[in-house]
Every structure is written in structure tokens, then in C-alpha cells.
Backbone of each chain as ProteinMPNN parsed JSONL, in Angstrom:
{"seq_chain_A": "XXXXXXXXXXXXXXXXXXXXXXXXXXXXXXXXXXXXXXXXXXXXXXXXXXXXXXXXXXXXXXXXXXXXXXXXXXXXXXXXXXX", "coords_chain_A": {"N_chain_A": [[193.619, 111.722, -76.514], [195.122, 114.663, -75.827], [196.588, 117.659, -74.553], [195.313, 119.168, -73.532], [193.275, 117.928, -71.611], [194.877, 116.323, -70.736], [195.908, 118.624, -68.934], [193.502, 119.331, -67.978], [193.245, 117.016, -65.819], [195.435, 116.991, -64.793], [194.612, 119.137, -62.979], [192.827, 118.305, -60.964], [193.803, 117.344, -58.273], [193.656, 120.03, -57.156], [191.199, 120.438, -56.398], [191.135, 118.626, -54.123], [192.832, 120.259, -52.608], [191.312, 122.342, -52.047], [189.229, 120.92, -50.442], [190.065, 119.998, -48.415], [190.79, 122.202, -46.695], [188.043, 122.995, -46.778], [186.939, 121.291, -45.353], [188.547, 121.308, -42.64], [189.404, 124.162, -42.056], [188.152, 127.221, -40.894], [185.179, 129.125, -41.07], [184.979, 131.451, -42.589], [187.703, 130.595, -44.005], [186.828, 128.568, -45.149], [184.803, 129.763, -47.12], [186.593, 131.124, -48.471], [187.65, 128.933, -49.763], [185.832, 127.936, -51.425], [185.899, 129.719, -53.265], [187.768, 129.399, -54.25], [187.986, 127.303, -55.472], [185.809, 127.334, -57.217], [186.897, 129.098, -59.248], [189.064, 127.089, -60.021], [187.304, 125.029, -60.975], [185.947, 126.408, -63.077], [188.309, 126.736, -65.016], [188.776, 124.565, -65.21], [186.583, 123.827, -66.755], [186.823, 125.145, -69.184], [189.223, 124.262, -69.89], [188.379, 121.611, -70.808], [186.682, 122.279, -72.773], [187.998, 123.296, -74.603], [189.54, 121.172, -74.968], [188.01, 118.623, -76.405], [187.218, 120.386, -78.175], [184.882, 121.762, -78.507], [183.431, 124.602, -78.978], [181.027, 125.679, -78.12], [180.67, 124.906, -75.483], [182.556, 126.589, -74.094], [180.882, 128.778, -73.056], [179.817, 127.86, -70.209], [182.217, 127.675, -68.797], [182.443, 130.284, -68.521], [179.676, 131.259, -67.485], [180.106, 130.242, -65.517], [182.123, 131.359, -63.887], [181.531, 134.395, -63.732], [179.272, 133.158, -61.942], [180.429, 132.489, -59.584], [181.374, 134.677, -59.053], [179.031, 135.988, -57.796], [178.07, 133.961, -56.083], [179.807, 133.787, -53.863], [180.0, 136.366, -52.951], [177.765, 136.472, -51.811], [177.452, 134.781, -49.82], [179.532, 136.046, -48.57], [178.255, 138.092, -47.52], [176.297, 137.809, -45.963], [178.111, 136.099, -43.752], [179.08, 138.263, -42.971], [176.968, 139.505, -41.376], [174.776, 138.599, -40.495], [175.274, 135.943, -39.899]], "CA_chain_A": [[194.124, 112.508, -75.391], [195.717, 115.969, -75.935], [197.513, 118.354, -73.558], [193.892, 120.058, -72.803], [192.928, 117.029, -71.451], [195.936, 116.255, -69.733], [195.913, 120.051, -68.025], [192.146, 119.087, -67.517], [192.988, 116.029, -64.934], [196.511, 117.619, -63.464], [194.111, 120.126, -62.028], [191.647, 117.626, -60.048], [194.141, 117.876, -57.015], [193.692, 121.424, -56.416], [190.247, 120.161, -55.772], [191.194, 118.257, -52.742], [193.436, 120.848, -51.368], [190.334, 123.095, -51.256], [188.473, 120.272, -49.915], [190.892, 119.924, -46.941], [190.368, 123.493, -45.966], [186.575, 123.175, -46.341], [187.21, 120.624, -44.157], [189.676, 121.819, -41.873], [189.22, 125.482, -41.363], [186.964, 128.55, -40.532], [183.853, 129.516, -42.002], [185.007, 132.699, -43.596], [188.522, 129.915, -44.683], [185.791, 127.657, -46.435], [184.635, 130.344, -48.024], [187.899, 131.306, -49.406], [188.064, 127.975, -51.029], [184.607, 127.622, -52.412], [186.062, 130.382, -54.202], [188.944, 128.811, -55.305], [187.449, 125.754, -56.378], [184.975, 128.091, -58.388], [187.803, 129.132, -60.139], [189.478, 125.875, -60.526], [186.194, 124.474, -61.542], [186.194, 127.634, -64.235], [189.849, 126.673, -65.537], [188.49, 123.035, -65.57], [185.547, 123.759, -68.285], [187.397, 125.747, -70.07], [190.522, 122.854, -70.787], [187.773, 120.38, -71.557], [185.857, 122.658, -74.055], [188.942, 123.279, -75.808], [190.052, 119.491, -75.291], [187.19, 118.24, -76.857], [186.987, 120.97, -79.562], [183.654, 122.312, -78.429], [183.494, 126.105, -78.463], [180.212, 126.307, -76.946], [181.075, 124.707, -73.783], [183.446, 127.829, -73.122], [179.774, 129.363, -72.347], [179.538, 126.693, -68.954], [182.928, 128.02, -67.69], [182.082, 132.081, -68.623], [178.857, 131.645, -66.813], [180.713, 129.763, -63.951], [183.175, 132.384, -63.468], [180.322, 134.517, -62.837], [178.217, 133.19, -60.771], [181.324, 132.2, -58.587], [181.665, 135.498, -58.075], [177.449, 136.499, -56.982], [177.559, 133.311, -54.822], [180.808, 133.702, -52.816], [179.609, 137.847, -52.286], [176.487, 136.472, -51.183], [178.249, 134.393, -48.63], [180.355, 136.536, -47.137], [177.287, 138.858, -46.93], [175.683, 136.476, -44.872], [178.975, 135.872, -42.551], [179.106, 139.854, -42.587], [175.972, 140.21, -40.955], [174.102, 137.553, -39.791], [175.796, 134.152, -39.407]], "C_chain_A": [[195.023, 113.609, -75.94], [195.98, 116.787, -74.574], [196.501, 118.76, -72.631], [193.499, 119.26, -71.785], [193.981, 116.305, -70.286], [195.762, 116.998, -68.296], [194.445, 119.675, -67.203], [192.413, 117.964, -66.029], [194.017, 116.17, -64.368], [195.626, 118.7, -62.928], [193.598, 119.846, -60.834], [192.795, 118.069, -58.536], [194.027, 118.846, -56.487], [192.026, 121.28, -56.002], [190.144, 119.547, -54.116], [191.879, 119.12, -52.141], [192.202, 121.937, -51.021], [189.263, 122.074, -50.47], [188.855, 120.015, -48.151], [190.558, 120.931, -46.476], [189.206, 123.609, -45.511], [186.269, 122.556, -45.013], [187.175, 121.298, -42.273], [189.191, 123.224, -41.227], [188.247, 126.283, -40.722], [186.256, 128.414, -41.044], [184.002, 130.491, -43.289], [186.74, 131.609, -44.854], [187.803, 129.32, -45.835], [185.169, 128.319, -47.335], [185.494, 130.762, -49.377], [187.95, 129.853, -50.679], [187.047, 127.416, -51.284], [184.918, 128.832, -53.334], [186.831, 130.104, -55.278], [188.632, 127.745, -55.647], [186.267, 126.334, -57.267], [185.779, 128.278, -59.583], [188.571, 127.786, -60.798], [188.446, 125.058, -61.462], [186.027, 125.375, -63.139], [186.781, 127.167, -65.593], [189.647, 125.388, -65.937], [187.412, 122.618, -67.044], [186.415, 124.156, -68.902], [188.451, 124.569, -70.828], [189.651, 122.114, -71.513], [186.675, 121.129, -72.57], [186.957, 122.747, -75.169], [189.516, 121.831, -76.387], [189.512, 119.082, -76.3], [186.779, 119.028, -78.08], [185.98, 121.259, -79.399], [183.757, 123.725, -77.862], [182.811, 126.1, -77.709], [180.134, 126.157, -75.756], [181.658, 125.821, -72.804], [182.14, 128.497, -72.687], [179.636, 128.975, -70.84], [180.65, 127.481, -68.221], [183.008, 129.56, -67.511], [180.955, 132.12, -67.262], [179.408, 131.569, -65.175], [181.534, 131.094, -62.832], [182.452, 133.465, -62.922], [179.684, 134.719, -61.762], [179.063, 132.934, -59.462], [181.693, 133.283, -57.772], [180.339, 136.088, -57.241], [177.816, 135.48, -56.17], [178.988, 134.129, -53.823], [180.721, 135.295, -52.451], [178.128, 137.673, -51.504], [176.536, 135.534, -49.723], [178.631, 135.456, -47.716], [179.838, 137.757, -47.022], [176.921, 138.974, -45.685], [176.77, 136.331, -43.59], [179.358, 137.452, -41.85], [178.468, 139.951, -41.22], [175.343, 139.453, -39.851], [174.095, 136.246, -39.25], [176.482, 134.599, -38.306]], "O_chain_A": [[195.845, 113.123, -76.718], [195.451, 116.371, -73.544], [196.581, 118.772, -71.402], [193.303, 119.932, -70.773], [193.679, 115.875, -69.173], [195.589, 116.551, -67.162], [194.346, 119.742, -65.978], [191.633, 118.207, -65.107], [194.033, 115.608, -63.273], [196.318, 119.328, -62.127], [193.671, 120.564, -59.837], [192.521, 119.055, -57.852], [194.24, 118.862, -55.275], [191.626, 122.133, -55.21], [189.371, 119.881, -53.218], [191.752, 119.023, -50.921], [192.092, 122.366, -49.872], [188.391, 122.668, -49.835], [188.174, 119.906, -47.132], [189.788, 120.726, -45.538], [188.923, 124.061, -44.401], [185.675, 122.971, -44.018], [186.403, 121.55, -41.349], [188.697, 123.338, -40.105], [187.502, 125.727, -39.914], [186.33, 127.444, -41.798], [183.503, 130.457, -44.413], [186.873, 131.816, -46.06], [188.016, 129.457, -47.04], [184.878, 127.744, -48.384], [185.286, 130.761, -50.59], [188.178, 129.814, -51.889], [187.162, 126.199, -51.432], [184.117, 128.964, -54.26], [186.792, 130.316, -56.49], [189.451, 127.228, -56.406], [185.827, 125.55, -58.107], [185.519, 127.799, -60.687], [188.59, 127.584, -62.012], [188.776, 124.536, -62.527], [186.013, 124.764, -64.207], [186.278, 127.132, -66.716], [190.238, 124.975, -66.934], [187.406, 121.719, -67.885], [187.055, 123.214, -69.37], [188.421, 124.161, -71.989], [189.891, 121.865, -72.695], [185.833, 120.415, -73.114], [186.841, 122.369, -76.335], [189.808, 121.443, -77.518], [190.219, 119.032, -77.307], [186.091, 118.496, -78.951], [185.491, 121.088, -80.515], [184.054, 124.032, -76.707], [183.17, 126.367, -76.563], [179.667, 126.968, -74.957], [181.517, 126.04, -71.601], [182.357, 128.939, -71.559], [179.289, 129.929, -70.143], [180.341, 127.99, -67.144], [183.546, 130.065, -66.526], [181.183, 132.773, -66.244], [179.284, 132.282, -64.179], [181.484, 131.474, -61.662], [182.583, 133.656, -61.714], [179.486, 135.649, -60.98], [178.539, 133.119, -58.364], [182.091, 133.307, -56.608], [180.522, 136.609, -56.14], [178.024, 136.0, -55.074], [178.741, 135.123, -53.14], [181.477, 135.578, -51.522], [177.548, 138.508, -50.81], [175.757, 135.645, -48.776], [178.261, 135.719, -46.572], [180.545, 138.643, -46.541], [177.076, 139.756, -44.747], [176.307, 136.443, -42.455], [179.748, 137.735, -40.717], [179.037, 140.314, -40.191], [175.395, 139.652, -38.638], [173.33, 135.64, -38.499], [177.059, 133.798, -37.571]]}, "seq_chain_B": "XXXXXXXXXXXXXXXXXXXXXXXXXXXXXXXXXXXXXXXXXXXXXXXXXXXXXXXXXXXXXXXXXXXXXXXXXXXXXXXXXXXXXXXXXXXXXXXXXXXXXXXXXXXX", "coords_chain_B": {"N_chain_B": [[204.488, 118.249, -85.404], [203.673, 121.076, -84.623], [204.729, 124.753, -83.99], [203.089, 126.163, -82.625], [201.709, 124.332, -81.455], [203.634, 123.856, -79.65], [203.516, 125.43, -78.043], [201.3, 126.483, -77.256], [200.51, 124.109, -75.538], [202.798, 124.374, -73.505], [202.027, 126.812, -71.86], [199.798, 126.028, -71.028], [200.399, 123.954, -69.365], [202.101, 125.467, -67.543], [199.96, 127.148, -66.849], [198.05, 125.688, -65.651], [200.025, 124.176, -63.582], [200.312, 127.246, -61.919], [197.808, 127.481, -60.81], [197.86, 124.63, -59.204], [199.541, 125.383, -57.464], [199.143, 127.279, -56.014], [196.988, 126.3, -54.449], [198.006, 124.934, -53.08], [199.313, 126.903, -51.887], [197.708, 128.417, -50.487], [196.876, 126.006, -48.772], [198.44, 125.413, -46.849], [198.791, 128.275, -45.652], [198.76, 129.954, -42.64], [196.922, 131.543, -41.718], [193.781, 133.24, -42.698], [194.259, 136.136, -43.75], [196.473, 135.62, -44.792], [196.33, 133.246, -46.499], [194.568, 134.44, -48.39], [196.153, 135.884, -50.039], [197.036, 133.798, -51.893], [195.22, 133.249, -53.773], [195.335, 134.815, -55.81], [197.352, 134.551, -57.722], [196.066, 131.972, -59.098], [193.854, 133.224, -59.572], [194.076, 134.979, -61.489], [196.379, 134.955, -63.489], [196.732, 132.072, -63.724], [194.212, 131.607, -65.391], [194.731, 133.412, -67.201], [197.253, 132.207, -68.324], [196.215, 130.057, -69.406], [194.316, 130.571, -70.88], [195.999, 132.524, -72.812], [196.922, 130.39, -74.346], [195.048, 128.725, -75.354], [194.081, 131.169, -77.276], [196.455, 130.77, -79.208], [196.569, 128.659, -79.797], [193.758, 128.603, -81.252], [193.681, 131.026, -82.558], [191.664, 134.149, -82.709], [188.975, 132.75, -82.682], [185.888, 131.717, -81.811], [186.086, 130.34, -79.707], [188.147, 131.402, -79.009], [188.242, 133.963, -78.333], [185.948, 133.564, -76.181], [187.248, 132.354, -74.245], [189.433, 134.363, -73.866], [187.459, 136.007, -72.698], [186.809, 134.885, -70.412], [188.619, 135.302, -68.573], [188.726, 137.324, -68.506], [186.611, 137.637, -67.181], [187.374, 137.0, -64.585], [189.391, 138.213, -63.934], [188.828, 140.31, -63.274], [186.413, 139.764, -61.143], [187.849, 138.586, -59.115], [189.696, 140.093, -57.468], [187.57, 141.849, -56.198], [186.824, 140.035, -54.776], [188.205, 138.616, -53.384], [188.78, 141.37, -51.506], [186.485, 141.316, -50.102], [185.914, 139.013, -49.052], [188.414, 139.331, -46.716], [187.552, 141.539, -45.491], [185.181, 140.547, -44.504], [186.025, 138.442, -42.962], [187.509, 139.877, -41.06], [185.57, 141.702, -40.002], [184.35, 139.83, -38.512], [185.843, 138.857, -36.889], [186.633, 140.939, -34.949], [184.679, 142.474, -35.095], [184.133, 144.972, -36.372], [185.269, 146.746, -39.417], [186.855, 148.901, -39.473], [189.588, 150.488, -37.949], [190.269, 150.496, -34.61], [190.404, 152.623, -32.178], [192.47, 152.406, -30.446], [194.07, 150.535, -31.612], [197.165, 151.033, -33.494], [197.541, 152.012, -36.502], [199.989, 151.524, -38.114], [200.313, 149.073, -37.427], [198.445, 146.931, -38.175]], "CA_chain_B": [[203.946, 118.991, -84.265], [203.818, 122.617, -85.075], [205.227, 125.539, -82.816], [201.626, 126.447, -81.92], [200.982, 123.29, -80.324], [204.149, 123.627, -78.248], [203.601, 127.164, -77.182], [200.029, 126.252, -76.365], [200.995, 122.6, -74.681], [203.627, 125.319, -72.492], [200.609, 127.599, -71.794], [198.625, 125.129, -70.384], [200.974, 123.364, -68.053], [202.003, 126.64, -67.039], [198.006, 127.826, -66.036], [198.071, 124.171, -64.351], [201.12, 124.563, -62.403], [200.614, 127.788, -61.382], [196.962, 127.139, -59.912], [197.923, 124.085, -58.448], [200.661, 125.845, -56.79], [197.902, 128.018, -55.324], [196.296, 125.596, -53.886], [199.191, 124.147, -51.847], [199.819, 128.28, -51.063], [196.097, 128.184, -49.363], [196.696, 125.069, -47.818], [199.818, 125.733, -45.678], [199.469, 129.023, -44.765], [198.356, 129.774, -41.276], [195.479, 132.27, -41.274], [192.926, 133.821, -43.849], [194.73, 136.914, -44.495], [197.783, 135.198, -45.737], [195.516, 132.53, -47.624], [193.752, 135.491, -49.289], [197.738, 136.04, -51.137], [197.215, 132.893, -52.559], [194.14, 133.061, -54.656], [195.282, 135.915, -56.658], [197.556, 133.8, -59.124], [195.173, 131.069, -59.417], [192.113, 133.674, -60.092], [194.891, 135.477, -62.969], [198.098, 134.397, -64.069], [196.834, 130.737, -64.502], [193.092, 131.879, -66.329], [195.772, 134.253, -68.728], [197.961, 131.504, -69.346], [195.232, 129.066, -70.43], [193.298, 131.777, -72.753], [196.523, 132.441, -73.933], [197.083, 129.004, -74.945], [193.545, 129.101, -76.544], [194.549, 131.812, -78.202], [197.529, 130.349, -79.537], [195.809, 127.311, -80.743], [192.972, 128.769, -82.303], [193.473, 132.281, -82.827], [190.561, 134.657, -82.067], [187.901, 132.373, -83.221], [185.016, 131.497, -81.28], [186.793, 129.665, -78.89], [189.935, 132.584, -78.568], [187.596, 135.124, -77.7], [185.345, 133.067, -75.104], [188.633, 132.306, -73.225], [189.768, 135.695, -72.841], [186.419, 136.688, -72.022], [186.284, 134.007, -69.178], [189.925, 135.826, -67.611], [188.663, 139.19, -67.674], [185.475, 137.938, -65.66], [187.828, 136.225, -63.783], [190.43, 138.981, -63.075], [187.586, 141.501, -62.596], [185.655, 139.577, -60.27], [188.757, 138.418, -58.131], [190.432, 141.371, -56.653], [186.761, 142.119, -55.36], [186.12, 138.89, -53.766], [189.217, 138.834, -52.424], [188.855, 142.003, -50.728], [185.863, 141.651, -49.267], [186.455, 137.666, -48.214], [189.526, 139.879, -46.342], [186.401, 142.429, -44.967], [184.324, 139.575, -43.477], [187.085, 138.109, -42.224], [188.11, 140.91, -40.189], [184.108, 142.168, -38.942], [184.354, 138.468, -37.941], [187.056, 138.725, -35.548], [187.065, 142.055, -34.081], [183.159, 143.252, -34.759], [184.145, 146.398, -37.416], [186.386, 146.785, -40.427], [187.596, 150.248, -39.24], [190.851, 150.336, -36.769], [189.878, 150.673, -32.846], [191.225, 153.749, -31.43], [193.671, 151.705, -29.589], [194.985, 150.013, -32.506], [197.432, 151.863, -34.192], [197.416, 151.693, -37.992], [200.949, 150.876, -38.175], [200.494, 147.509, -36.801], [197.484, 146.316, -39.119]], "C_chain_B": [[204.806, 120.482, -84.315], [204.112, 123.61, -83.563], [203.997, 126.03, -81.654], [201.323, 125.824, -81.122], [201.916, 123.334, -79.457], [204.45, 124.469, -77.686], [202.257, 126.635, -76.246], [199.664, 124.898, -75.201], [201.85, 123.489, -73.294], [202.53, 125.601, -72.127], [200.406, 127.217, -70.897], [199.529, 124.849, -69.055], [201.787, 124.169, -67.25], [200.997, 127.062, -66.275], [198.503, 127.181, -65.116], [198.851, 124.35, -63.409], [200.73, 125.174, -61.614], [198.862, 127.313, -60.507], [197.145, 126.056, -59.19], [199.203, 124.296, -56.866], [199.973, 127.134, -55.661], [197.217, 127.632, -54.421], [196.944, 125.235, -52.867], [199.228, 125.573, -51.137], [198.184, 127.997, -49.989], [196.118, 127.275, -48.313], [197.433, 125.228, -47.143], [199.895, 126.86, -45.368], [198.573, 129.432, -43.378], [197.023, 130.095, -41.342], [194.873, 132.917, -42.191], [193.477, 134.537, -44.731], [196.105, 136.545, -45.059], [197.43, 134.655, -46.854], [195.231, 133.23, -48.486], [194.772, 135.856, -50.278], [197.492, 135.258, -52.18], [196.377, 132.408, -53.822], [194.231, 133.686, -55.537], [195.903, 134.804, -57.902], [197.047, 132.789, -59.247], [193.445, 132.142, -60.362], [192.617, 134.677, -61.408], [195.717, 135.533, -63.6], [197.44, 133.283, -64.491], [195.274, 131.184, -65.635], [193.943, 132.743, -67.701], [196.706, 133.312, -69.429], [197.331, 130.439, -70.046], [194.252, 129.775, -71.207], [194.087, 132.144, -73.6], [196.741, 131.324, -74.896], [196.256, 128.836, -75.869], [193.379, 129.613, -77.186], [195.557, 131.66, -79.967], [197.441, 128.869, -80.489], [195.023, 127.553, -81.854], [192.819, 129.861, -82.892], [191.908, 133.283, -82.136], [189.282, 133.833, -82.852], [186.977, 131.967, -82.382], [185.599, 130.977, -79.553], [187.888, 130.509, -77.701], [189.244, 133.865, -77.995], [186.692, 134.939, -76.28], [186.5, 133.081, -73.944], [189.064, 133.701, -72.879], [188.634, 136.653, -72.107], [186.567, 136.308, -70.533], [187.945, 134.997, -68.377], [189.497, 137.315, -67.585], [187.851, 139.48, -66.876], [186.158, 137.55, -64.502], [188.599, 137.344, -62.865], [189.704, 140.617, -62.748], [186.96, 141.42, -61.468], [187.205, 139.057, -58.847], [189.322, 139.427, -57.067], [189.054, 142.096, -55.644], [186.033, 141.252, -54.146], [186.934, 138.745, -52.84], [189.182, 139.888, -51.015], [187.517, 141.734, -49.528], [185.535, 139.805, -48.715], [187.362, 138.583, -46.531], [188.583, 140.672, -45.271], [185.84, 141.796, -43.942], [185.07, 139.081, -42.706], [187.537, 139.124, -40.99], [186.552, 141.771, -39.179], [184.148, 140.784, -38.064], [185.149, 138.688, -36.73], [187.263, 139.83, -34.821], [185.544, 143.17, -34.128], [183.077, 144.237, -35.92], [185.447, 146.201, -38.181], [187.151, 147.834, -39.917], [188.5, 149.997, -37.969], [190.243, 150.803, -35.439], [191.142, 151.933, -32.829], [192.605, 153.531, -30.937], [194.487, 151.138, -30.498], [195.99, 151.059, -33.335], [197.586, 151.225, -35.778], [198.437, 150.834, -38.599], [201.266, 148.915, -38.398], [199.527, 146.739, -37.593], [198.637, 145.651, -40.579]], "O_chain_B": [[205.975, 120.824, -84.135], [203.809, 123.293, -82.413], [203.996, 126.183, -80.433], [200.761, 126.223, -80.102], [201.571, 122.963, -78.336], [205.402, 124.553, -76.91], [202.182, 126.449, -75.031], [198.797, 124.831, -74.329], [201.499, 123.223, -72.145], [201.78, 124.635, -71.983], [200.683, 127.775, -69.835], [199.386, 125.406, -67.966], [202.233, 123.656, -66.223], [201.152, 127.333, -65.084], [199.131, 127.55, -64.124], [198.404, 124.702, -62.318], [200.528, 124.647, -60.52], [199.02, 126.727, -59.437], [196.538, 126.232, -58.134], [199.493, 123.672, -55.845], [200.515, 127.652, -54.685], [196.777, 128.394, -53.56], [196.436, 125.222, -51.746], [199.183, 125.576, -49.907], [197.986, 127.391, -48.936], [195.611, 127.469, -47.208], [196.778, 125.173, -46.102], [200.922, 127.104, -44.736], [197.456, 128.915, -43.385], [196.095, 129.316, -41.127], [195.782, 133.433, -42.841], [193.519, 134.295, -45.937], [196.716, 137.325, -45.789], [197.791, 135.044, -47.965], [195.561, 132.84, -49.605], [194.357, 136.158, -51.397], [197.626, 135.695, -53.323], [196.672, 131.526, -54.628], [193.383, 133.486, -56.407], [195.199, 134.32, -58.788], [197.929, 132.17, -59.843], [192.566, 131.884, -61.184], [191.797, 135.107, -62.22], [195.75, 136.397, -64.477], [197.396, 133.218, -65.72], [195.491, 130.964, -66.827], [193.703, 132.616, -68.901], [197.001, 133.37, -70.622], [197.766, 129.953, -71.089], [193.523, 129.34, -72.1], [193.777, 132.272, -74.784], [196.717, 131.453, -76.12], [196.549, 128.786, -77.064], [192.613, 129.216, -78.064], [195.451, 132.107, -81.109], [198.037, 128.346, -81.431], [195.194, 127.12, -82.994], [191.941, 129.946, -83.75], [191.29, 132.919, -81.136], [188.65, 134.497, -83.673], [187.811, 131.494, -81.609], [185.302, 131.49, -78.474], [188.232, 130.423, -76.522], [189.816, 134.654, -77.243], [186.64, 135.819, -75.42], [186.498, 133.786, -72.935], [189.046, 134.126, -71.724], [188.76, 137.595, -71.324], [186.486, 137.113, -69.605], [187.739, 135.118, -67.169], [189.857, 138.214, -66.826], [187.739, 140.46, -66.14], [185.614, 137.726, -63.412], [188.56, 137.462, -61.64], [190.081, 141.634, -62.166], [186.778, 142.387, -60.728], [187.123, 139.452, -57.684], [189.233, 139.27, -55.849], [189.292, 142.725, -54.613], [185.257, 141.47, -53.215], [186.639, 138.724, -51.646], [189.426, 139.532, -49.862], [187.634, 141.941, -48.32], [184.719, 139.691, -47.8], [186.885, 138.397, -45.412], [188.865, 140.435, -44.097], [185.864, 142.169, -42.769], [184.799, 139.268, -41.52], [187.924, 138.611, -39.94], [186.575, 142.24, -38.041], [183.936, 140.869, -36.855], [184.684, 138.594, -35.594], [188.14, 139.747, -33.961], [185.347, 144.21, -33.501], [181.98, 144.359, -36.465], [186.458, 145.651, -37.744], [188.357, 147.587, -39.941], [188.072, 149.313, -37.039], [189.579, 151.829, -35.587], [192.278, 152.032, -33.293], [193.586, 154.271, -31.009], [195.694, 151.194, -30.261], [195.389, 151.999, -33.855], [197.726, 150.027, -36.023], [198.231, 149.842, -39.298], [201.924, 148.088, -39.029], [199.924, 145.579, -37.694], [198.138, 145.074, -41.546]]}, "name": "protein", "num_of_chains": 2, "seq": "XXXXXXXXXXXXXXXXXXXXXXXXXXXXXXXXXXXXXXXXXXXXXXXXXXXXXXXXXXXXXXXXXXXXXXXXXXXXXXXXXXXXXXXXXXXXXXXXXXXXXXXXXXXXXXXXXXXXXXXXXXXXXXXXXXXXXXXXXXXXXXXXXXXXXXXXXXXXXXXXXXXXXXXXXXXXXXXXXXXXXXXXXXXXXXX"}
């Protein structure tokens, strides 16, 4: 166990507070925090590639980061227009 | 235990903090456009302080360069998602992004 690793599993809660919202709120709210749990999710590869000492993993949370941002513009396309 | 590890041990539980401190901002505040405040230091303050950390650990080596890659997609793609989260949000509730005649600007 190392700090990475540590940082890696003090994050998981910020998973449930976007889970509450998804929950909880609006449509365009839940969006907000499928964003922020993109990111969290991001911040989450990233600790455990370094934890673990595996560079190439940082590829998993690059791509993430990403695509977190095409999906969640392709969302609130969608709530733009047609939802 | 070398200074490196307890710059980059800081770092980290720094990132951590501050995104989980993000999270609580999202969750308690009333309505979208406040929420929308709250995502900013989670989507770049905490991704900068854990690449620095990565940095700080390993220097620019495979690892030190992936990490700051992953914060500049991060703090590139944020400020645009943000805004236009902020966009939809607002055609949502009133039909058009642009101010109604009646509205004055002021008050937005």
C-alpha cells in the first residue's frame, strides 16, 4: 500500500455524492455529475497506474478524460434539442 | 523516506481533498448554475495536483508526461463542458440561451 493507493480509495466517496445527484436531481443536474464522476473516474486511473507502477495504464485515464468530454457534449446535445 | 515522496504523498492528498471537496460543493448547492462552480476545481486544481505529484515522483518519464497530458485534456475539455452543461441548462428552462426582451441583462 502506498499513498497512490491510499488517494486511489479516499476518492470512492466522491462517487456516491455524484450518485446522489444522479439520483436526486434534474436531467441536465445528472448530467453535470456524469461529468464529474468522468473526471473522478479519470483522477482514479491515474492514482492506480502510478500506485501500481504501471505507466501504460495512464493511457485508460488519458483516453477517459476524453471521451468524458465527447459523451457528456453529446448529452447535453440531446437535452439541447430533442429530449 | 525522501523529500520527493513527501512532496508527492502532499500532492496527492491535496488532488484528493480538493475533488472530494467538489463533490460535497455539487451536492449542497441548490440549482445547476451554482453546481456548475463546483466542477471547475475538481476538473483542474485536483488533476494539477496529482500530475504534479507524478511529476515529483517520477520526473518526466513516461509516467510524468502521461499525467500532465491527462490535466491539459482535462483543463481543456472542462471550461467547455461546463459552459455548455450551463447552455442546456438554460434552453431547458426558458426555451433560448439569448436574454428575452423583458429580461434585463443586469439581472442574469
Amino acid at each position: 500500500m502506498n499513498i497512490w493507493l491510499v488517494g486511489a480509495v479516499a476518492l470512492l466517496p466522491g462517487f456516491v455524492a455524484c450518485g446522489v445527484l444522479l439520483w436526486r436531481a434534474t436531467i441536465v443536474d445528472a448530467v453535470l455529475a456524469l461529468d464529474l464522476a468522468g473526471v473522478l473516474a479519470t483522477l482514479e486511473l491515474a492514482l492506480l497506474a502510478e500506485g501500481f507502477h504501471r505507466a501504460p495504464f495512464f493511457d485508460l485515464a488519458l483516453v477517459l478524460a476524453v471521451l468524458t468530454f465527447a459523451g457528456g457534449l453529446v448529452f447535453l446535445r440531446f437535452l439541447e434539442r430533442w429530449l | 523516506m525522501t523529500w520527493q515522496q513527501i512532496a508527492a504523498g502532499a500532492l496527492v492528498l491535496a488532488g484528493v481533498g480538493i475533488a472530494l471537496a467538489s463533490c460535497l460543493g455539487v451536492l449542497v448547492m441548490d440549482d445547476i448554475y451554482q453546481r456548475l462552480h463546483y466542477v471547475g476545481p475538481a476538473a483542474l486544481l485536483a488533476p494539477l495536483a496529482i500530475a504534479a505529484g507524478v511529476v515529483v515522483d517520477e520526473a518526466l518519464s513516461t509516467a510524468g508526461i502521461k499525467a500532465l497530458l491527462i490535466f491539459a485534456v482535462l483543463a481543456g475539455t472542462a471550461p467547455i463542458l461546463t459552459h455548455a452543461t450551463a447552455r442546456t441548462a438554460r434552453i431547458r428552462s426558458s426555451g433560448r440561451w439569448q436574454p428575452r426582451p423583458d429580461e434585463p441583462i443586469e439581472d442574469l
